[in-house]
Steps between C-alpha positions, in 0.01 A plus 500: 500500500842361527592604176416889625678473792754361302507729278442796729794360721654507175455840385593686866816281445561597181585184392438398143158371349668291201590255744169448677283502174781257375417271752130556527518419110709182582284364747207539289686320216599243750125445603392473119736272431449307787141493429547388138727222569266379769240486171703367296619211691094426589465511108758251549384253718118525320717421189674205629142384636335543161764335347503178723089487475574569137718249458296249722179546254696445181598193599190398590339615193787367278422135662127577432573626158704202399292280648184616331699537162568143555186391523374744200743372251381129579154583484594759193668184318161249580230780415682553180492180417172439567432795300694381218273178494208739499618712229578192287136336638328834365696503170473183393083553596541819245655273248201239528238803450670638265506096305158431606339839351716403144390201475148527294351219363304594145205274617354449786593176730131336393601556126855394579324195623266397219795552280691257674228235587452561051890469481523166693166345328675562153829304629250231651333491122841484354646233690174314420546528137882455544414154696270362200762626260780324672314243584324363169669708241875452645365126627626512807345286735616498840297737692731679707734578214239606249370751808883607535541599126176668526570716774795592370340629146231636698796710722532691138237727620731628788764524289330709251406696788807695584531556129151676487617707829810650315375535194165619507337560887813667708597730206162602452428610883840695476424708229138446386515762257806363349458128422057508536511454105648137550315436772233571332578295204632239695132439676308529164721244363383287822153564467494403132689211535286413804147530280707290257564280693140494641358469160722175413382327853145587445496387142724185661229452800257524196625274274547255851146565577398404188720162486356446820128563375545245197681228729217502741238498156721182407522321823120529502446368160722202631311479786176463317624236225630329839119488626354431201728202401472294799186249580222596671413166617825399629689762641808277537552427173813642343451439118505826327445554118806597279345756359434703810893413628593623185313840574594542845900432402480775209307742779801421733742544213332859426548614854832385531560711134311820691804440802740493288330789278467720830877434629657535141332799454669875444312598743621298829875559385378895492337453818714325680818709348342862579319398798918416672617790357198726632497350839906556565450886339178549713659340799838725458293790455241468813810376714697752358212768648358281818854438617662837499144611704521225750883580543397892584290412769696246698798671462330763639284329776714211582848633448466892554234490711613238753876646498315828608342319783799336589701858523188662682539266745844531536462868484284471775757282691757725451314808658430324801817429551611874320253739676635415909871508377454788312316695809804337708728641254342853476503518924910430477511743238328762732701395776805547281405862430420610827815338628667655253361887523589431924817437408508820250372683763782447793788767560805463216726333687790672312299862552506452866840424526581770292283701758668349786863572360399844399398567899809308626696751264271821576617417877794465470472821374316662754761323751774712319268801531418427862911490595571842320170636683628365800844606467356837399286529842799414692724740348233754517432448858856532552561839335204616677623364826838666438345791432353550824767352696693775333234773560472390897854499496531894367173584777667365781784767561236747462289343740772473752636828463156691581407274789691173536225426801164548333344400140279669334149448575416428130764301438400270837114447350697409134721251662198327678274482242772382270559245766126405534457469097814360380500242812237276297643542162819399657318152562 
């Protein structure tokens, strides 16, 4: 209503309405302004409060943070550590399977046994033989060194041993199909030279047996001219014809001769000859298969086999100990994260700055605005003011000269209600 009367005042006056709608557009600019400043400098102070909690909760999660990171990278260094152990626990286990399943034996351990216990009763048989030999044929008397020599020429079966390995078992179980013609030779030669040999001690234990048949015929015969010689009457008597001594010496001297036949004979140097040779090639041979065998099996049972327990267990160890750190470890790691994606998730410090500098400018604009709207207002209220000043100033005269008692009655309700209305935006 003010801005009617204003303008009604106004238009009676004839003052001009660039002035008022100047100002009215001044003071409505001012008000904007004013308002928008009053924003901005709430934006402001929300700002600087967002900043300071900002602030605040970075450092606290930067403590956290580092603190937790802290802790991770010890417990990061001890888990892999203890995971290295395990890796190395479980590869070395691998290895062991991976031994264990390649190593076969071609017999089973019973055979591998039997061919041992055959192995070790051909050294006993050699070192036997090797004792009478070095003991009667050599003439060496003193026990202990005649059972020295003989254990050392019976220790030719374990020499001959390795020498059957290379040459005829190991390259035969690498490539059967390669080297089974000697192999096969190689055990026909045995077995022929083994019934050889068999034939020459059974025509040996013959010809013995047959020694031993005709001794015992002989000592009888002397037993029975011994009988028959001696007195019935007096069994002390001693007298004895020469006849019958005669008869009993030439019996004794024909069993010494059937000795001395039976040791001289081809025979016991054949026998005794093949039998050394066939018990050191039999021995080398069933050592050379028992031992291989027995070595399979306890380097797979009590080497492979016990290291495996030995690493189970200490597998076992190790995830006790593993299995809490590691849960330990993944809870920092968690706690890392979410410390981390809290942290991602605060204000940019920098943005909010930015934001805060870009108000602090953007007022200081609106400042600059607010003085030219402002200045603008007052001028315009000025001109207006002039205006009518100027107007009341060219009524007056009139006024005076057509009754300098008495206003005008319309001009007496104006000036009241302009009185009444512009009184409280005076205040």
């Amino acid at each position: 209503m003010s801005d009617y009367l204003h303008g009604y005042d106004s238009g009676r006056e004839g003052s001009p309405r660039d002035s008022f709608e100047s100002m009215v557009s001044s003071q409505e600019h001012e008000v904007f302004l004013t308002k928008q400043i009053t924003r901005r400098e709430a934006d402001i102070v929300l700002l600087d409060s967002q900043l300071e909690q900002t602030l605040a909760q970075q450092v606290v999660l930067q403590e956290q943070l580092m603190s937790v990171a802290a802790a991770r990278s010890a417990g990061q260094v001890r888990v892999d550590q203890l995971r290295k152990q395990q890796f190395d626990n479980q590869t070395e286990q691998a290895q062991l399977v991976a031994r264990r399943l390649a190593l076969t034996a071609e017999y089973s351990l019973l055979s591998g046994l039997f061919f041992f216990v055959a192995g070790l009763s051909f050294l006993l048989g050699d070192l036997v033989i090797s004792h009478e030999i070095v003991a009667y044929a050599l003439n060496i008397r003193d026990n202990l060194e005649a059972w020295a020599f003989a254990a050392g020429l019976a220790m030719v079966t374990v020499l001959l041993k390795p020498t059957y390995d290379r040459l005829i078992e190991r390259p035969y179980q690498t490539d059967p199909v390669r080297y089974g013609g000697r192999y096969s030779r190689f055990k026909i030669l045995l077995a022929v030279f083994a019934l050889i040999t068999l034939m020459v001690l059974g025509w040996f234990r013959y010809e013995a047996y047959r020694t031993d048949q005709l001794k015992a015929a002989i000592n009888r015969s002397i037993r029975q001219l011994q009988q028959n010689t001696l007195p019935t009457d007096d069994p002390a008597a001693t007298v004895v014809d020469p006849a019958v001594l005669a008869k009993i010496e030439q019996q004794l001297a024909q069993s010494g001769e059937l000795n001395v036949a039976l040791v001289g004979s081809p025979w016991a140097m054949l026998s005794f000859v093949l039998s050394g040779l066939l018990f050191a090639l039999a021995g080398a041979v069933c050592l050379g298969i028992g031992l291989p065998v027995l070595a399979v099996f306890w380097t797979r049972w009590l080497q492979i086999d016990r290291r495996r327990g030995v690493l189970r267990r200490r597998e076992r160890a190790l995830l006790r100990v593993l299995t809490p750190l590691e849960e330990a470890h993944n809870e920092r790691n968690t706690h890392h994260q979410a410390l981390t994606e809290q942290l991602g998730q605060l204000p940019n410090l920098t943005e909010l700055r930015q934001h805060r500098q870009e108000l602090v400018l953007f007022i200081e604009t609106l400042g600059n605005e607010l003085r030219l709207a402002i200045t603008d207002r007052r001028i315009a209220q000025y001109t207006d003011g002039y205006a009518k000043g100027e107007a009341d100033r060219d009524s007056t005269p009139s006024r005076n000269e057509a009754n300098p008692l008495m206003p005008r009655p319309h001009q007496a309700i104006r000036q009241l209600i302009r009185q009444r209305l512009d009184g409280p935006n005076d205040q």
